[in-house]
C-alpha positions, 0 to 999 in steps of 0.5 A: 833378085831379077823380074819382070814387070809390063806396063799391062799390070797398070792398064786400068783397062784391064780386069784382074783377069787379064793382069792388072796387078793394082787397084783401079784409082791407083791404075788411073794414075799411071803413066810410064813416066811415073814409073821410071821415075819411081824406079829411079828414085829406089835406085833399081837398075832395069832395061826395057824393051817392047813386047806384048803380054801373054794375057792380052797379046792384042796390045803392044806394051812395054816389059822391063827386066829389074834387077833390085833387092826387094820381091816383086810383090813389093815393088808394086805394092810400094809403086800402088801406094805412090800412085794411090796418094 
């Protein structure tokens, strides 16, 4: 299974509205590091490459294409929970 991830859905900056997918405490704990080691850790292969996100195009950030058995919306419920503790 392939999808996509941006680093915006960390971006404590932003509201829910404008995509962060994760809760606030959680989101002050990211860095970009934490999430390639997380990635690394759970043996997903992924590339990354910058862009800009569509709900906040103003903002340069990074997308990265997984390619990993599980669904999305369990990838960043598992990498809020590393961040969150």
């Amino acid at each position: 299974m392939r999808f996509t991830i941006y680093t915006q859905y960390f971006n404590e900056k932003n509201s829910r509205r404008y995509g962060r997918k994760i809760n606030k405490k959680a989101a002050h704990n990211f860095n970009e590091q934490k999430l390639l080691d997380f990635m690394r850790s759970i043996n997903v292969d992924f590339e990354a490459r910058e862009c800009r996100y569509p709900r906040v195009p103003w903002e340069a950030c990074k997308m990265y294409t997984v390619e990993a058995e599980i669904k999305k919306t369990t990838f960043l419920k598992m990498f809020e929970r590393r961040l969150g503790s």
